[in-house]
C-alpha positions in Angstrom: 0.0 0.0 0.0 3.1 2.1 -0.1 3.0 3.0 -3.8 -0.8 3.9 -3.5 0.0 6.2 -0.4 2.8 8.2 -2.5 0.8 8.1 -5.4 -2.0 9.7 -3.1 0.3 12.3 -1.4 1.4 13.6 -4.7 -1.4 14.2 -6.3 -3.2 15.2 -3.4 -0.1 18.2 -3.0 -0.7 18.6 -6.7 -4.2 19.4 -6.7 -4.0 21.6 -3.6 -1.8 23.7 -5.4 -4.1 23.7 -8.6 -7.2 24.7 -6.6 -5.5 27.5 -4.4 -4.2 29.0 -8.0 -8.1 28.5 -9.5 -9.1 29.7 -6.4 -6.7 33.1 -6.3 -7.2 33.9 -10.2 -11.1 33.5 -9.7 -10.9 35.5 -7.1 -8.6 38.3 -9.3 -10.3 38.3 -11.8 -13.8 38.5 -10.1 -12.5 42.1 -9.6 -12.2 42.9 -12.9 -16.0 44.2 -14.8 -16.9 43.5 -17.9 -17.0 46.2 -20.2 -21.2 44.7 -21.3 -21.8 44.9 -17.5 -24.0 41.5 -18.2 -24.3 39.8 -15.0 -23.7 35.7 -14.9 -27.1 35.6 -15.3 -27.5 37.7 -18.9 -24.6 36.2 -19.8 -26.0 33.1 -20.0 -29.2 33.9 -20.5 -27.6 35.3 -23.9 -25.4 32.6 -24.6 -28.4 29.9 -24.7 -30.5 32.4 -26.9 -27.7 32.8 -29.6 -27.6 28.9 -29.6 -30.9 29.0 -30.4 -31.7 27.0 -26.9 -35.1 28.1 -25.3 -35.7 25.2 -22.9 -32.9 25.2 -20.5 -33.4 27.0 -16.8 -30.7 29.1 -15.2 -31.1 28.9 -11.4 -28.7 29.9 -8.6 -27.0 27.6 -6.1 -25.2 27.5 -2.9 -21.8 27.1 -2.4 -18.1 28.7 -3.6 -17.4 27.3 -7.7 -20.3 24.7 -7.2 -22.0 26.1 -10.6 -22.7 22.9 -12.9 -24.6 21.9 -15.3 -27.6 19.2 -15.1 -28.6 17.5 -18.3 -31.5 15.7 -16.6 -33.6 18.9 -15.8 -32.0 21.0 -18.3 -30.8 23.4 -15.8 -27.9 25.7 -15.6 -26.9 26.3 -11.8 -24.6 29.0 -11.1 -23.4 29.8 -7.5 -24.8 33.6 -6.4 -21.3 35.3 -6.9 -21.8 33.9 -10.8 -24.8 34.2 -11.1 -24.8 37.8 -9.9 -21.8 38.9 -10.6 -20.8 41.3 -13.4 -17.2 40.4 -13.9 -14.4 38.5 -15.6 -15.0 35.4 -13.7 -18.7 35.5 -13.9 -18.8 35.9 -17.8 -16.4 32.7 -18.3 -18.4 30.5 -15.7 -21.5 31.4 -16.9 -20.7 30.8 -20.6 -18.9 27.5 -19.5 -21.7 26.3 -18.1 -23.4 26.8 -21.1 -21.0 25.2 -23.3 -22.2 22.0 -21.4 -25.7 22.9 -22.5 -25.0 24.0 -26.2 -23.1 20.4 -25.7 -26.4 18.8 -24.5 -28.4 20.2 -27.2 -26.1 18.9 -29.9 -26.1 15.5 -28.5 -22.1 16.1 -28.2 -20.4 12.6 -27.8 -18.6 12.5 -25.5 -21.0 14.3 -23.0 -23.9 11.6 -23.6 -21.2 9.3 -23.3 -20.9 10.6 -19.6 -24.2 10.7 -18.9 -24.4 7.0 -19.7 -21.5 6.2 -17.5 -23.3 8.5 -14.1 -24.8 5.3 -12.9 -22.8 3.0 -13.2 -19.9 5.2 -11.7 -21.9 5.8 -8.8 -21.7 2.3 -7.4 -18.3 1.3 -8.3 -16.9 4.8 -7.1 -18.3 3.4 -3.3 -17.8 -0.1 -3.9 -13.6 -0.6 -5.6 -11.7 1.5 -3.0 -13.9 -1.5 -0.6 -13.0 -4.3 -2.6 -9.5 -3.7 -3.7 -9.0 -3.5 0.3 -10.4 -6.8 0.7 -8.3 -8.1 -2.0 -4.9 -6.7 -1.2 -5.7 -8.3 2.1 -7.0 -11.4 1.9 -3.3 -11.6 -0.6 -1.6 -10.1 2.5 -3.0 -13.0 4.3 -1.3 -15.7 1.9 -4.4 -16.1 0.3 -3.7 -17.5 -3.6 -7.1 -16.0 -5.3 -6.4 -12.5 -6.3 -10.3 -12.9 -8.1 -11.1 -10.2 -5.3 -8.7 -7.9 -6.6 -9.5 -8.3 -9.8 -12.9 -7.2 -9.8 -11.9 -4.2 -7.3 -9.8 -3.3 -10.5 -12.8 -3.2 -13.1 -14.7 -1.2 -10.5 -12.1 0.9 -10.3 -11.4 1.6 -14.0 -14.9 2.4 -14.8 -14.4 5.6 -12.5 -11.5 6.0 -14.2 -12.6 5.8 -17.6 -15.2 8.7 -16.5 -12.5 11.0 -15.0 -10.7 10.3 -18.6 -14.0 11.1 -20.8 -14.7 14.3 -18.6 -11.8 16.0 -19.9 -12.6 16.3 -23.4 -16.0 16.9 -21.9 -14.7 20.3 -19.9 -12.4 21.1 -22.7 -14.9 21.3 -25.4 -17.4 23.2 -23.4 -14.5 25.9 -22.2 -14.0 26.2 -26.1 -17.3 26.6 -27.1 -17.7 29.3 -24.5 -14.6 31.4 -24.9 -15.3 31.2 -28.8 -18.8 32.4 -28.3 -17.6 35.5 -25.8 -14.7 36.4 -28.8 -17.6 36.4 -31.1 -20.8 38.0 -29.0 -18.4 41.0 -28.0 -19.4 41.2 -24.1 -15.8 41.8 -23.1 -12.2 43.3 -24.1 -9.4 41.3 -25.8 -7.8 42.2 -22.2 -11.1 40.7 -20.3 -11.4 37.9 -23.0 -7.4 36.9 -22.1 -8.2 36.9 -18.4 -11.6 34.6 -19.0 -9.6 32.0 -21.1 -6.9 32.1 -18.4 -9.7 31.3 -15.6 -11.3 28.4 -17.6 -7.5 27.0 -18.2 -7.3 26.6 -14.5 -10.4 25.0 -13.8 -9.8 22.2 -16.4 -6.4 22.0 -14.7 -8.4 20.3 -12.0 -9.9 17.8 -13.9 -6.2 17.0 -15.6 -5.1 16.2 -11.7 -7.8 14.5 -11.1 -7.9 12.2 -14.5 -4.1 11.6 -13.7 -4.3 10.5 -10.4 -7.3 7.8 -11.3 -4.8 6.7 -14.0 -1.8 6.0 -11.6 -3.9 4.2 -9.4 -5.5 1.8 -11.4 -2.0 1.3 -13.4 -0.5 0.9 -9.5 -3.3 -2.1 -9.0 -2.7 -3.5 -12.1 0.8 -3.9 -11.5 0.1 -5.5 -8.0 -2.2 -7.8 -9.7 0.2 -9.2 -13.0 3.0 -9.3 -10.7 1.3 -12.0 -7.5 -0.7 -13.9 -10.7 2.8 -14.4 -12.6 4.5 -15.8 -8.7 
């Protein structure tokens, strides 16, 4: 369990330093007004219009970066300081958000295949940290059946697979919204290169994330190939 625990320590340092820079540059750039003066809000509000998309909800939520976007109600939830704020961050949350939505209502790939992975991901995400346990120990124990671990494996490379699948996910929305701001006008080239610069941090987080799923799972494979070939 060693080489899990480094791999956990290093990615958990990684990512702390990726959300504390998200965190500061959000918190810059919320400073900074957009020359429309379009709240969240009107920023997405216009962003779904020019997409021609009439049936999605824009709601606000609770919570510090918790805006998201839910395909099952069609709803865009942005946290109050998005969805009333008039500024840098704001604008490029708002319109990421409804990049997911513009992604939704082009049946985008990759995003339905997400959605088809949500349930399945949320038993094995509880169960294969529980099972790969079980089968590391009963292996500790000089057990000679590693069929334990093997399935705590597939469990855990379906979670995987989605942290893999939601980065072209996040990248392709972030796209779709920083091309619709260049084009719709609502901020400078100077506002526009601080939005793009917000977004790029936020899908750093995923990029962590997606890594440290990959290392994992390659750290359990190698556990497994190397007990089944003693």
């Amino acid at each position: 369990m060693m080489g899990y625990l480094l791999i956990s320590a290093v990615f958990m340092v990684l990512g702390m330093v990726v959300q504390g820079r998200l965190k500061s540059r959000f918190a810059e750039y919320s400073k900074v007004p957009t020359s429309s003066g379009l709240s969240g809000k009107e920023v997405a509000e216009k962003m779904l219009r020019d997409n021609g998309i009439y049936d999605v909800k824009i709601t606000s939520v609770d919570g510090v970066l918790s805006d998201h976007y839910n395909p099952v109600n069609k709803t865009v939830n942005l946290s109050l300081d998005v969805y009333n704020g008039r500024n840098v961050s704001a604008a490029a949350v708002a319109a990421h958000e409804c990049g997911h939505a513009v992604q939704h209502a082009t049946a985008y790939s990759m995003l339905m295949l997400r959605s088809r992975l949500v349930p399945v991901v949320q038993v094995t995400t509880s169960l294969s940290q529980w099972v790969i346990m079980a089968g590391l120990g009963i292996m500790g124990f000089g057990g000679g059946n590693q069929t334990v671990l093997l399935i705590g494996i597939i469990l855990f490379a379906a979670s995987t697979l989605f942290s893999v699948i939601t980065l072209p996910v996040e990248f392709d929305a972030s796209n779709r919204a920083m091309k619709w701001i260049e084009n719709s006008g609502i901020t400078t080239k100077e506002e526009y290169e601080k939005a793009a610069n917000a977004l790029k941090w936020a899908a750093s987080t995923y990029i962590i994330a997606a890594l440290a799923a990959v290392a994992s799972l390659v750290y359990y494979i190698t556990i497994y190939t190397s007990r089944s070939r003693d």
